[in-house]
PAMIFI-9120 format. One record per residue: residue number from 1; residue in three letters; x, y, z of N, C-alpha, C in turn. Coordinates in steps of 0.2 Angstrom, whole numbers. Example, Ala and Ser with C-alpha at 12.3 -4.5 7.8 and 13.67 -1.06 7.14 Angstrom:
<recs>
<rec num="1" residu="Ala" n_X="66" n_Y="-28" n_Z="39" ca_X="62" ca_Y="-22" ca_Z="39" c_X="66" c_Y="-16" c_Z="39"/>
<rec num="2" residu="Ser" n_X="64" n_Y="-11" n_Z="35" ca_X="68" ca_Y="-5" ca_Z="36" c_X="64" c_Y="0" c_Z="39"/>
</recs>
This chain:
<recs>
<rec num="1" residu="Unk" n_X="150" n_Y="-28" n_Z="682" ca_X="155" ca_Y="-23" ca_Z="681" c_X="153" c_Y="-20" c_Z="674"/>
<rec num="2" residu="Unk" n_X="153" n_Y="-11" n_Z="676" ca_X="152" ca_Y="-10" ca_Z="667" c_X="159" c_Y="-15" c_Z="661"/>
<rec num="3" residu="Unk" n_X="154" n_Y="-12" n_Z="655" ca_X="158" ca_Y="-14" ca_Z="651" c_X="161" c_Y="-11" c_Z="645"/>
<rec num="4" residu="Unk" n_X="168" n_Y="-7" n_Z="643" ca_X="170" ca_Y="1" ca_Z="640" c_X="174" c_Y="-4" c_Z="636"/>
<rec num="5" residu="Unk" n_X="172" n_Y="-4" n_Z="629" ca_X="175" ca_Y="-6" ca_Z="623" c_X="178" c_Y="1" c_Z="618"/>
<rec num="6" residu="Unk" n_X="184" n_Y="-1" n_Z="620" ca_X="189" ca_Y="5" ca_Z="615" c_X="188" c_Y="2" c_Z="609"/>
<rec num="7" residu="Unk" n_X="188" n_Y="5" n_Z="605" ca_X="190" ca_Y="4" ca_Z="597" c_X="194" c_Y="10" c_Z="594"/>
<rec num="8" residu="Unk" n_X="201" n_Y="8" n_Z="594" ca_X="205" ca_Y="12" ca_Z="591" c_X="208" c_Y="10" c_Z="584"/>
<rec num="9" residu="Unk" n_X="204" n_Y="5" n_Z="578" ca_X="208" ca_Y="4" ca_Z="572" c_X="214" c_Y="9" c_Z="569"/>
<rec num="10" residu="Unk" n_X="215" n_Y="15" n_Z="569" ca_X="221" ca_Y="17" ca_Z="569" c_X="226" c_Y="19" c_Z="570"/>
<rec num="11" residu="Unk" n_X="225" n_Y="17" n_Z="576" ca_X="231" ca_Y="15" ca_Z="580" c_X="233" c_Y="22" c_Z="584"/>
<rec num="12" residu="Unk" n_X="230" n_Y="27" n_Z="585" ca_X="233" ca_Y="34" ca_Z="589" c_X="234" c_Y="33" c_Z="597"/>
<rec num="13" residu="Unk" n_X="238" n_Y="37" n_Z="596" ca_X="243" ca_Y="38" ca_Z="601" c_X="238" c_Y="40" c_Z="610"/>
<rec num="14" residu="Unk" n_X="233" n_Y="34" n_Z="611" ca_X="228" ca_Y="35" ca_Z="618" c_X="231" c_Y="32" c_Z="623"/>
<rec num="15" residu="Unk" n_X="229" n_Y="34" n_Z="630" ca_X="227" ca_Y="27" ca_Z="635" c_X="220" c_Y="27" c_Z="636"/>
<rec num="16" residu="Unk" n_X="220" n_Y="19" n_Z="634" ca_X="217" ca_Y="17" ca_Z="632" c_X="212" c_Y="16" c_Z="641"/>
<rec num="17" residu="Unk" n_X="217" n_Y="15" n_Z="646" ca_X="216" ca_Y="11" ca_Z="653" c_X="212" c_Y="18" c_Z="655"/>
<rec num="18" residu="Unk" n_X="214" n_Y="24" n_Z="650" ca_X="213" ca_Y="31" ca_Z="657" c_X="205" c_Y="33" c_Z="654"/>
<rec num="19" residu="Unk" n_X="203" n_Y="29" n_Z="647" ca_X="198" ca_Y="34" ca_Z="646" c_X="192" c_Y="29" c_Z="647"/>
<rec num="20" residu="Unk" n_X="195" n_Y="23" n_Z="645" ca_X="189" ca_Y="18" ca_Z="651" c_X="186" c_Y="18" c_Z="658"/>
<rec num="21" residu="Unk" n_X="193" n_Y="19" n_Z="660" ca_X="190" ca_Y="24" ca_Z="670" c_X="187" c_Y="29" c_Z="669"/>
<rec num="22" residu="Unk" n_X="187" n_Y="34" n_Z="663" ca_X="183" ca_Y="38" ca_Z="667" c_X="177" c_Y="38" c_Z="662"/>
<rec num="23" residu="Unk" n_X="175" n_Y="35" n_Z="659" ca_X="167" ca_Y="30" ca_Z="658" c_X="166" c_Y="27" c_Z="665"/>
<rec num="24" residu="Unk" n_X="169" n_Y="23" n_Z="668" ca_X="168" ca_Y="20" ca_Z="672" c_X="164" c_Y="23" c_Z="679"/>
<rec num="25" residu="Unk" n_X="169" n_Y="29" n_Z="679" ca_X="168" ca_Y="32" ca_Z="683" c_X="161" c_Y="37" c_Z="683"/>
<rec num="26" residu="Unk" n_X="161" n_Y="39" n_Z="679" ca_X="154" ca_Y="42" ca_Z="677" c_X="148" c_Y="37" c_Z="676"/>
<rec num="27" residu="Unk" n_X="147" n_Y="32" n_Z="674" ca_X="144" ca_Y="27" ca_Z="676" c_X="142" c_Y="24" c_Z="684"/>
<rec num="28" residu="Unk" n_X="147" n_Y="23" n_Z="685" ca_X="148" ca_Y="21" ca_Z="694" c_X="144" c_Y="26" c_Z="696"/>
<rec num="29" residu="Unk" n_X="144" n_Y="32" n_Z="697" ca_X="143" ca_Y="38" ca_Z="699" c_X="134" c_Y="38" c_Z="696"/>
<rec num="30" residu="Unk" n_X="133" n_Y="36" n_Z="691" ca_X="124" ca_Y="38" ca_Z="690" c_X="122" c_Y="32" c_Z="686"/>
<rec num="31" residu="Unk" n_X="125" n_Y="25" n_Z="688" ca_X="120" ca_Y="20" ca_Z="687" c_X="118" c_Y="15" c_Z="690"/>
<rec num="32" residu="Unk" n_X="114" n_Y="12" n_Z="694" ca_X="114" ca_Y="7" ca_Z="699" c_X="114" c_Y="2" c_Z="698"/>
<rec num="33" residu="Unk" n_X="113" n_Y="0" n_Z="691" ca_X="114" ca_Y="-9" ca_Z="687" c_X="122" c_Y="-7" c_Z="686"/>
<rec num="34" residu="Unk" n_X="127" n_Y="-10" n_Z="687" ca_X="133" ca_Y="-11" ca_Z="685" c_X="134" c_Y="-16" c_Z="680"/>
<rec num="35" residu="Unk" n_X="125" n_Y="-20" n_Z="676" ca_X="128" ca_Y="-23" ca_Z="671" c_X="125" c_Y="-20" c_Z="665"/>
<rec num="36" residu="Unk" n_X="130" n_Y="-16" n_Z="661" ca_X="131" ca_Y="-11" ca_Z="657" c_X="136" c_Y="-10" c_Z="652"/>
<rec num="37" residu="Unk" n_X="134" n_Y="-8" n_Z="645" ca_X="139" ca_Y="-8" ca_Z="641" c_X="140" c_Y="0" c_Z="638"/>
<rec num="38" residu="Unk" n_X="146" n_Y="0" n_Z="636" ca_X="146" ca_Y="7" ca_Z="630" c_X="154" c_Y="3" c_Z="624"/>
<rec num="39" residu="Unk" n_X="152" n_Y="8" n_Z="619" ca_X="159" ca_Y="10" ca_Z="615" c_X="161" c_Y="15" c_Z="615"/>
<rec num="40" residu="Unk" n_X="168" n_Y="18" n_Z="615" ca_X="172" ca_Y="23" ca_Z="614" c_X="175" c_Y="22" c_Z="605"/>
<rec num="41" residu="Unk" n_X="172" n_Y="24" n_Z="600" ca_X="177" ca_Y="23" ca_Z="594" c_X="181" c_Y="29" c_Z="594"/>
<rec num="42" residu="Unk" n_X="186" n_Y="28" n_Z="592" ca_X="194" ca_Y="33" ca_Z="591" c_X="195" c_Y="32" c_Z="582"/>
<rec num="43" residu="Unk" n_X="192" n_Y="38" n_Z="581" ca_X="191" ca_Y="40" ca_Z="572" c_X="195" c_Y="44" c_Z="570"/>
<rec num="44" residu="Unk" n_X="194" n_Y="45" n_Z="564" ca_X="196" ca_Y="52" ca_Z="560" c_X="191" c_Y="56" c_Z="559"/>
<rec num="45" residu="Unk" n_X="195" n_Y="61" n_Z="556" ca_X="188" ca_Y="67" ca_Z="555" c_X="184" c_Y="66" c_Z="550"/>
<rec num="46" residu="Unk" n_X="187" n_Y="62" n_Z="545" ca_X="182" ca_Y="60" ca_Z="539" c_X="175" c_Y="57" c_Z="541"/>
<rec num="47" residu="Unk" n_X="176" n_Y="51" n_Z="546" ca_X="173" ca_Y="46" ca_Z="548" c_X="167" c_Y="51" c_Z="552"/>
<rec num="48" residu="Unk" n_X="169" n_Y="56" n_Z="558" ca_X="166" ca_Y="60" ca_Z="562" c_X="161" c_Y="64" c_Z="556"/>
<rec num="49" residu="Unk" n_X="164" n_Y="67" n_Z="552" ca_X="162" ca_Y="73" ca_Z="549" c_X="156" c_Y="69" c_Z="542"/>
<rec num="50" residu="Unk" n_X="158" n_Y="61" n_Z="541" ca_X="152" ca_Y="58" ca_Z="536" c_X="145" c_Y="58" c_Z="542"/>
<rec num="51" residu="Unk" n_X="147" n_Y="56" n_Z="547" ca_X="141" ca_Y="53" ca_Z="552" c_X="138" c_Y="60" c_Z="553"/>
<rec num="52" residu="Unk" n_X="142" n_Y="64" n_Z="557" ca_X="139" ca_Y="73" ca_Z="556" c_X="135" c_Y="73" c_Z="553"/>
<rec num="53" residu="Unk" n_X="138" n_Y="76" n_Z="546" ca_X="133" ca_Y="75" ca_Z="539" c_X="125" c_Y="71" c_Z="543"/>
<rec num="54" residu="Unk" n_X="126" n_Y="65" n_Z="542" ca_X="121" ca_Y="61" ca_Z="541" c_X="117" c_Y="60" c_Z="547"/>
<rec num="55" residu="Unk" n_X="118" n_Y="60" n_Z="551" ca_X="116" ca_Y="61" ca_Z="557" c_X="111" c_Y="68" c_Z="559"/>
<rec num="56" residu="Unk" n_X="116" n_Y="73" n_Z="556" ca_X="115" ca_Y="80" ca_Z="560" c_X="113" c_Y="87" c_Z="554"/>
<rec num="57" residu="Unk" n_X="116" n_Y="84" n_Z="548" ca_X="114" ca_Y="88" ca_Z="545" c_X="119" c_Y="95" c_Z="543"/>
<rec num="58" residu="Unk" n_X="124" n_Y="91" n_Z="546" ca_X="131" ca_Y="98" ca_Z="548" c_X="137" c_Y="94" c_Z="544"/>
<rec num="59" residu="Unk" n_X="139" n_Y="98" n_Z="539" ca_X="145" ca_Y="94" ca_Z="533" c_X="150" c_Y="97" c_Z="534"/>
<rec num="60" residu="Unk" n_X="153" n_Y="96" n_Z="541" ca_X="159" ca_Y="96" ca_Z="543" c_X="160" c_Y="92" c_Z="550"/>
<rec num="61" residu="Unk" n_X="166" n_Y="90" n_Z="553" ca_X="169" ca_Y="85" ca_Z="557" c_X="170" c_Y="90" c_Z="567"/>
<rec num="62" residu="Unk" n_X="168" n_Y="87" n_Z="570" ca_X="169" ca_Y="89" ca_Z="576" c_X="171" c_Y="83" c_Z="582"/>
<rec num="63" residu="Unk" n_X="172" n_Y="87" n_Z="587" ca_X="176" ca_Y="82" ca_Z="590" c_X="174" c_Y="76" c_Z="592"/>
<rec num="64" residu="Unk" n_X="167" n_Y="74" n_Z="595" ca_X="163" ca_Y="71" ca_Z="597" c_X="156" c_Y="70" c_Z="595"/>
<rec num="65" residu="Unk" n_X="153" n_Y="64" n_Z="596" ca_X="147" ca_Y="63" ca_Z="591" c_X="144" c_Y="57" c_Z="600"/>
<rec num="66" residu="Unk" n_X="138" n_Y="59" n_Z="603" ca_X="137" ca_Y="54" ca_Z="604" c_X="130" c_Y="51" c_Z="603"/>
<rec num="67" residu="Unk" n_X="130" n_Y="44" n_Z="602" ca_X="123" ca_Y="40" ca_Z="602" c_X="123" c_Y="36" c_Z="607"/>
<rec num="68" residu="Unk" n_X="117" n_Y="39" n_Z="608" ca_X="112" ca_Y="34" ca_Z="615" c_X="109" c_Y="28" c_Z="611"/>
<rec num="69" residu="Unk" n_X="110" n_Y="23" n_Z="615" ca_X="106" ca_Y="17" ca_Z="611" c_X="98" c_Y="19" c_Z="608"/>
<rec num="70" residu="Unk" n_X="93" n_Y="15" n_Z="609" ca_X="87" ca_Y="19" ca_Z="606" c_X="82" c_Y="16" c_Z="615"/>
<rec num="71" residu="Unk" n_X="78" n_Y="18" n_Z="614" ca_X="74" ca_Y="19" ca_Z="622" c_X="68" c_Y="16" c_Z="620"/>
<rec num="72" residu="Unk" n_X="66" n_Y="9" n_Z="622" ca_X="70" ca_Y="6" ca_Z="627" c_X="74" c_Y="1" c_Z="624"/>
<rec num="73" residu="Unk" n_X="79" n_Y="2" n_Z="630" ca_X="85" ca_Y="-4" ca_Z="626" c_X="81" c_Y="-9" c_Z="625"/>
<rec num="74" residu="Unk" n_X="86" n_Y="-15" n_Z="619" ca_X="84" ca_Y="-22" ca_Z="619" c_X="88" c_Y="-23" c_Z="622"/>
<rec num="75" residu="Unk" n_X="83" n_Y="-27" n_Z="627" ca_X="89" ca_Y="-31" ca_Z="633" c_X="87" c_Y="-39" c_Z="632"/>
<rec num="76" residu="Unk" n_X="95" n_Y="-43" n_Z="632" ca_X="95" ca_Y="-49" ca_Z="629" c_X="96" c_Y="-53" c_Z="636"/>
<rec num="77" residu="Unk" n_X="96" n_Y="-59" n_Z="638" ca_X="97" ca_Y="-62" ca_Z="643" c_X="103" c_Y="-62" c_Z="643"/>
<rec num="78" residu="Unk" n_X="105" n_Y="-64" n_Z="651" ca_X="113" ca_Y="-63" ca_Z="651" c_X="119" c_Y="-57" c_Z="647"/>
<rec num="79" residu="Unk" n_X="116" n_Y="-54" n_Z="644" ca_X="117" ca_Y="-49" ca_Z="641" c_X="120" c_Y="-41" c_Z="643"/>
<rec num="80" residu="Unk" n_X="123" n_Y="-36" n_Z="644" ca_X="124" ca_Y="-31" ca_Z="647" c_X="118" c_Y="-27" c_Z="644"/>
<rec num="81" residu="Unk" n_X="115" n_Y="-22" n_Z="646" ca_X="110" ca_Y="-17" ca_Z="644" c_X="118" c_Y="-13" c_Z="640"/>
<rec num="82" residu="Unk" n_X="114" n_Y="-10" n_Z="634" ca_X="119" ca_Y="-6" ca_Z="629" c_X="117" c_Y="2" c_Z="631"/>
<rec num="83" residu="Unk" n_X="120" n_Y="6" n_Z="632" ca_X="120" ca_Y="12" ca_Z="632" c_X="121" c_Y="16" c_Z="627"/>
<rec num="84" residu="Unk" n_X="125" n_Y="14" n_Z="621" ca_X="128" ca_Y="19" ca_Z="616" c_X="135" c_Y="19" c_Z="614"/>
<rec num="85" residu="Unk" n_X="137" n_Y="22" n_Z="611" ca_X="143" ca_Y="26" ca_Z="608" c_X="143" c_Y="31" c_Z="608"/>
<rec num="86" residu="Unk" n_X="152" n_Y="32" n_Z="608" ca_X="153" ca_Y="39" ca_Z="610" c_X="157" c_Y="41" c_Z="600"/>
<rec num="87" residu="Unk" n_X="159" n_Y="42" n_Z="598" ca_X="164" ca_Y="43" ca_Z="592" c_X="166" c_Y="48" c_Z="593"/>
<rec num="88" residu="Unk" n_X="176" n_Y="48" n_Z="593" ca_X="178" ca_Y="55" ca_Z="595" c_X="184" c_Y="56" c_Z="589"/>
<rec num="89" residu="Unk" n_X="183" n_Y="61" n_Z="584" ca_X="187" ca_Y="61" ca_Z="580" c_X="194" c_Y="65" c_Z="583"/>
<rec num="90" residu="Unk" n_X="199" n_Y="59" n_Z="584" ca_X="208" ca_Y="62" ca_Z="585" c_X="209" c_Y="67" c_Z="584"/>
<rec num="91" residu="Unk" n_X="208" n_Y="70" n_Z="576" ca_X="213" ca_Y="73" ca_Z="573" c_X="210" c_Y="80" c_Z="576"/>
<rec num="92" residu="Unk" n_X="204" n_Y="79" n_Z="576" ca_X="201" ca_Y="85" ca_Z="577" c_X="201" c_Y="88" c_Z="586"/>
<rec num="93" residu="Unk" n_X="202" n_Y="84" n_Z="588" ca_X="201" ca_Y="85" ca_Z="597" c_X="208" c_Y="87" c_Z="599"/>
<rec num="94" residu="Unk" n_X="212" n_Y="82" n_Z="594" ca_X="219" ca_Y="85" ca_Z="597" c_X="224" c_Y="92" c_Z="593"/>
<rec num="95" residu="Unk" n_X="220" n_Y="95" n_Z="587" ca_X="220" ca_Y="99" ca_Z="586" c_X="218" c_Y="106" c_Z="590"/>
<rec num="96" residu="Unk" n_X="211" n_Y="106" n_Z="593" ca_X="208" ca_Y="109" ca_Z="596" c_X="212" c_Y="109" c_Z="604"/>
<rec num="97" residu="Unk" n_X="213" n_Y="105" n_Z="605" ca_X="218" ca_Y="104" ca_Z="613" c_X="225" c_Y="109" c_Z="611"/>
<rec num="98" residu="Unk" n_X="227" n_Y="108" n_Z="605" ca_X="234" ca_Y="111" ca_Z="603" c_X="232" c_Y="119" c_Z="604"/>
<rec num="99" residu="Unk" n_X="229" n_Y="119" n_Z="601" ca_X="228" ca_Y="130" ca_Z="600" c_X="227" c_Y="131" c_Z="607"/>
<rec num="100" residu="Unk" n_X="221" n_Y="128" n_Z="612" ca_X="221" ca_Y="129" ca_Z="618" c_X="226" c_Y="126" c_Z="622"/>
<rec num="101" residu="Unk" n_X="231" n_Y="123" n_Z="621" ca_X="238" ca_Y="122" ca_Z="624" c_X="236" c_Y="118" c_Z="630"/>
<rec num="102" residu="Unk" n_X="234" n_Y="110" n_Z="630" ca_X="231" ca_Y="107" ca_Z="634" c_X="233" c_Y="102" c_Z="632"/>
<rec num="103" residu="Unk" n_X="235" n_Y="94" n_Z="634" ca_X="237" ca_Y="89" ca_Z="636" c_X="232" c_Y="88" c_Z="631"/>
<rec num="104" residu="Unk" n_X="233" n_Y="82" n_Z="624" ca_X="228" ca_Y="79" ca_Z="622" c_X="223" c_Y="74" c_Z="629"/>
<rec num="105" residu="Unk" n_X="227" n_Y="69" n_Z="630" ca_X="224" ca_Y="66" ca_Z="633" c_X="218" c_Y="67" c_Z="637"/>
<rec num="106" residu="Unk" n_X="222" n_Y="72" n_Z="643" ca_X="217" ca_Y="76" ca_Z="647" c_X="210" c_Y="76" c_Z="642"/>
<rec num="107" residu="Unk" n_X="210" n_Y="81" n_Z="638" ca_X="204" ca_Y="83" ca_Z="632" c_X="201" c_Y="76" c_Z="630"/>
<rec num="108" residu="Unk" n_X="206" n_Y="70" n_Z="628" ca_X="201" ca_Y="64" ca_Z="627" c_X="196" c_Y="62" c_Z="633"/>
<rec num="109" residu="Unk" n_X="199" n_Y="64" n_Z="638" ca_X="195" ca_Y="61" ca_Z="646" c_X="188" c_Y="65" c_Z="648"/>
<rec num="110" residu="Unk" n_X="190" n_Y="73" n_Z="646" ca_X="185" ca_Y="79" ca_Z="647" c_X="179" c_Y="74" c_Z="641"/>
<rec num="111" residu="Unk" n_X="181" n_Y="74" n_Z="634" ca_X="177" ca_Y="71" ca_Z="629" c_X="172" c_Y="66" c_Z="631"/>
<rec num="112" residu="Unk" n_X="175" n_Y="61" n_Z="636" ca_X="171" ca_Y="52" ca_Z="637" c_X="168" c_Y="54" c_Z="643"/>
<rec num="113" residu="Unk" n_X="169" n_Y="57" n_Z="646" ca_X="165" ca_Y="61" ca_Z="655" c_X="160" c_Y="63" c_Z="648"/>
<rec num="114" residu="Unk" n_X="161" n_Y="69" n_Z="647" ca_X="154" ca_Y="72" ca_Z="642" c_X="150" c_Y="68" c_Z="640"/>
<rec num="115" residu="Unk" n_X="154" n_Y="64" n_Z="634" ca_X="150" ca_Y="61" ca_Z="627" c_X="145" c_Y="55" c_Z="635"/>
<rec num="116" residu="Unk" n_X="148" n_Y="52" n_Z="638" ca_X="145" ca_Y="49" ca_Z="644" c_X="138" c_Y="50" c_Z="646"/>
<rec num="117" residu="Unk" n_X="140" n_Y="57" n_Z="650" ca_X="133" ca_Y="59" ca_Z="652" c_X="128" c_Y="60" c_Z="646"/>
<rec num="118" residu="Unk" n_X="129" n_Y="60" n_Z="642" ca_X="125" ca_Y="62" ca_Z="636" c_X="122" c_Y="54" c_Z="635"/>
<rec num="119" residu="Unk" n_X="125" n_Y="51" n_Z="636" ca_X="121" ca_Y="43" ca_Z="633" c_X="118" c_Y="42" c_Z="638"/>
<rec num="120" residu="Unk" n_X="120" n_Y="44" n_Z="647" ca_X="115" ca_Y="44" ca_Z="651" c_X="110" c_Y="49" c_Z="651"/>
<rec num="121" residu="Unk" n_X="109" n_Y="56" n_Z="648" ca_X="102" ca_Y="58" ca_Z="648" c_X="102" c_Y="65" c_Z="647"/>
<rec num="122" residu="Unk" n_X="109" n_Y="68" n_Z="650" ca_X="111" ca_Y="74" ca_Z="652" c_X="112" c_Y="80" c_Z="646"/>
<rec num="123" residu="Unk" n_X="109" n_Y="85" n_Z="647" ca_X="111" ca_Y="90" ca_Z="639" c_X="112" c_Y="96" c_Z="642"/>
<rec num="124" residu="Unk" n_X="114" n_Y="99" n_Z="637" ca_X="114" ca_Y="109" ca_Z="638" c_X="112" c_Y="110" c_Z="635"/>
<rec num="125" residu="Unk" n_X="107" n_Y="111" n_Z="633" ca_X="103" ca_Y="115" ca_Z="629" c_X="98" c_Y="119" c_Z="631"/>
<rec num="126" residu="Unk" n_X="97" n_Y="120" n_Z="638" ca_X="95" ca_Y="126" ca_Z="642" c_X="99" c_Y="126" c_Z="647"/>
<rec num="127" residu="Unk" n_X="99" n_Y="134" n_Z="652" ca_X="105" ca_Y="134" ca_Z="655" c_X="102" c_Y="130" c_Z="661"/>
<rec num="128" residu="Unk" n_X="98" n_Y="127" n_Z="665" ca_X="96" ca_Y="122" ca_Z="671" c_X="100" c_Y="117" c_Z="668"/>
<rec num="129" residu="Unk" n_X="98" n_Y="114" n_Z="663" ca_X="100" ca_Y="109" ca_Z="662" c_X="110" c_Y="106" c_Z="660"/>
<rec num="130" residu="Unk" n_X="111" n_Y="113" n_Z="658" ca_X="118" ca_Y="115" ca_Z="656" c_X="122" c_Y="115" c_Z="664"/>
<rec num="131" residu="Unk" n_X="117" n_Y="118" n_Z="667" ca_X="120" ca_Y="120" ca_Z="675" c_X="121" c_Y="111" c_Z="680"/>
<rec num="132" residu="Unk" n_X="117" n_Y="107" n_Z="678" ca_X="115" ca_Y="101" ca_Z="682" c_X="123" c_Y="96" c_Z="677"/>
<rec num="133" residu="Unk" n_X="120" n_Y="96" n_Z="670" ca_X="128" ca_Y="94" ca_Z="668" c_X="136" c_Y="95" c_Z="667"/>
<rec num="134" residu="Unk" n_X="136" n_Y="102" n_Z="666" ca_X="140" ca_Y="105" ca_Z="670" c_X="145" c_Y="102" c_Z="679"/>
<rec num="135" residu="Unk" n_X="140" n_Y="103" n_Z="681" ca_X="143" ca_Y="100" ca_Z="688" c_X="142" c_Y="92" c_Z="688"/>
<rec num="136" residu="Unk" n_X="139" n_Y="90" n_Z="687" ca_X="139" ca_Y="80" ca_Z="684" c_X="148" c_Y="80" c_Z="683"/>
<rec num="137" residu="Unk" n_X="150" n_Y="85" n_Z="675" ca_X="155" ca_Y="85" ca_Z="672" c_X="162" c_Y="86" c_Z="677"/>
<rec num="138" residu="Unk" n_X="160" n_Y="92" n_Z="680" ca_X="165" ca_Y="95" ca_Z="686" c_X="166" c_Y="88" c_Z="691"/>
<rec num="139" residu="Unk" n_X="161" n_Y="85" n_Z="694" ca_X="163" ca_Y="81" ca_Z="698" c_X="169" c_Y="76" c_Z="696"/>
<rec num="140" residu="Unk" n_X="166" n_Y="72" n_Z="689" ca_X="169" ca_Y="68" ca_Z="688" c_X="176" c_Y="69" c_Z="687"/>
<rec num="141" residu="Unk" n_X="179" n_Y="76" n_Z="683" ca_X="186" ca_Y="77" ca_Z="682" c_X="188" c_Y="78" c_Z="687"/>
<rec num="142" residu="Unk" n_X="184" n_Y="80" n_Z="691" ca_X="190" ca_Y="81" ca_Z="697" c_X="191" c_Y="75" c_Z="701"/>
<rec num="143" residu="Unk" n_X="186" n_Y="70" n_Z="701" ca_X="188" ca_Y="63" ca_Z="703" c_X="194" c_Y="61" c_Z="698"/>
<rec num="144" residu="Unk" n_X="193" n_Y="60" n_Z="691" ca_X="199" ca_Y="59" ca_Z="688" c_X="206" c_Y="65" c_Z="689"/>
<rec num="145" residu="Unk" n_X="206" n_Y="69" n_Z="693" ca_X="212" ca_Y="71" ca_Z="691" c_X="211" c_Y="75" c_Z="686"/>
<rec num="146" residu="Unk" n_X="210" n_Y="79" n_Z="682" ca_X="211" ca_Y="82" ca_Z="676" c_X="208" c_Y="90" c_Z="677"/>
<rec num="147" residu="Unk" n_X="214" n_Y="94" n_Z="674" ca_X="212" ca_Y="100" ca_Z="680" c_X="205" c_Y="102" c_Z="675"/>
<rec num="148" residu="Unk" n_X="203" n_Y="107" n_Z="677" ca_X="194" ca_Y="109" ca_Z="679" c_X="195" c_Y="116" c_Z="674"/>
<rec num="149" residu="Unk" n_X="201" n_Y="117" n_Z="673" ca_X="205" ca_Y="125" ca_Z="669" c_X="200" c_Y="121" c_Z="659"/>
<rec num="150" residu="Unk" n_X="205" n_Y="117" n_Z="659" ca_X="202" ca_Y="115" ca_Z="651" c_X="195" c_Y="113" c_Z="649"/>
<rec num="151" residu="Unk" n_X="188" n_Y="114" n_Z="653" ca_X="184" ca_Y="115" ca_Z="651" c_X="180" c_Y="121" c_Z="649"/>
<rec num="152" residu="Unk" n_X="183" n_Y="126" n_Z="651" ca_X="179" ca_Y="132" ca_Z="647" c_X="183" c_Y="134" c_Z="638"/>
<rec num="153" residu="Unk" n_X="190" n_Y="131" n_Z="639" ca_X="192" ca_Y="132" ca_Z="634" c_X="188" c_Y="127" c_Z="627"/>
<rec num="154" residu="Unk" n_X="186" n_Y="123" n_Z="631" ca_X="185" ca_Y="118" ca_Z="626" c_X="178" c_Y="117" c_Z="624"/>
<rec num="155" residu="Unk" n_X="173" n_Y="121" n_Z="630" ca_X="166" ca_Y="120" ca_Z="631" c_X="163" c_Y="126" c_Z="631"/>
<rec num="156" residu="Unk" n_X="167" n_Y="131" n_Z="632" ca_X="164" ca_Y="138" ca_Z="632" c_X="161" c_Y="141" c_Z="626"/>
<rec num="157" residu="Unk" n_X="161" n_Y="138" n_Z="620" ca_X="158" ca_Y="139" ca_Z="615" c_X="156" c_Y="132" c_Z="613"/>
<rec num="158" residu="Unk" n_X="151" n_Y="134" n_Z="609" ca_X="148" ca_Y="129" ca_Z="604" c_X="154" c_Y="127" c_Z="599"/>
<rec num="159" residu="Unk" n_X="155" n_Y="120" n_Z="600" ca_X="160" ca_Y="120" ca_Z="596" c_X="158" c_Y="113" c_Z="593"/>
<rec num="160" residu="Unk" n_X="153" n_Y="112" n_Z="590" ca_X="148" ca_Y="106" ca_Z="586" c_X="148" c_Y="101" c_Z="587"/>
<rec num="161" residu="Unk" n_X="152" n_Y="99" n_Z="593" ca_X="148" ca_Y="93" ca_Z="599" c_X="140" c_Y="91" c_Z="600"/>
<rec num="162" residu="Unk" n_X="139" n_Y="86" n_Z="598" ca_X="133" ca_Y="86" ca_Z="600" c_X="129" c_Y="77" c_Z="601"/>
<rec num="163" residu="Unk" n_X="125" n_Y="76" n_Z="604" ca_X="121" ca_Y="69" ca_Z="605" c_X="116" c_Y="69" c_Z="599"/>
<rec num="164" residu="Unk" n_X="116" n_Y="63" n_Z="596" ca_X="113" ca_Y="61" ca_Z="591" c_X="109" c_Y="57" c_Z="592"/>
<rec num="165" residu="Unk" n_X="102" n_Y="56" n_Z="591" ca_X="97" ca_Y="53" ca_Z="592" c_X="95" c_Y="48" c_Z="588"/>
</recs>
């Protein structure tokens, strides 16, 4: 079975159960070893916005940051293969969800289907490629229940989400 470790140290207001399934489910959906790990960290913007910085080169905080482990994994005996982390700054996504008038949580789930495929390999940074994750994306919310309306509001622009290498 995968393996979906939340780490929420301060304590905001998630479910925790619903954003594990939908890792899970996007996993189930495009990996055939089901023995596999990730992290979801639940931040602040400072936290998002240092890694930014350092990472990327960009001195300000955005919703999501994700890291793909490095290729090829170190795979340890009896050990799950690690994928990566996702880091989703709170304060900032549920900002962002409020001006667009959208259910935080929904938006945490839209976030972990994303920042996911990105640890598995998926990107937009040409439209083919935007086109094939895009629909990846679309499957999977609507396997989750989560209407399909708050993805443009939230992805329709570059809004400084991005995979970290």
């Amino acid at each position: 079975m995968f393996e979906i470790e939340i780490q929420n140290d301060a304590g905001y207001p998630i479910n925790e159960g619903q954003l594990i399934e939908a890792a899970q489910w996007v996993l189930a959906d495009h990996v055939p070893d089901q023995h596999c790990a990730m992290t979801v960290v639940i931040s602040n913007d400072e936290h998002v916005a240092q890694l930014n910085r350092q990472y990327r080169g960009v001195d300000a905080p955005t919703d999501i940051l994700s890291f793909p482990a490095d290729e090829p994994p170190i795979v340890l005996p009896d050990e799950p293969r690690y994928l990566g982390d996702l880091v989703i700054a709170y304060p900032y996504a549920a900002a962002q969800t409020e001006r667009e008038g959208h259910a935080v949580q929904e938006s945490l789930v839209l976030l972990v289907v994303h920042g996911t495929l990105h640890l598995l390999g998926y990107d937009h940074d040409n439209m083919a490629r935007r086109s094939e994750m895009w629909a990846a994306q679309a499957r999977a919310l609507d396997a989750l229940n989560i209407p399909l309306e708050i993805v443009p509001a939230l992805e329709g622009a570059e809004h400084g989400e991005a995979e970290v290498d």
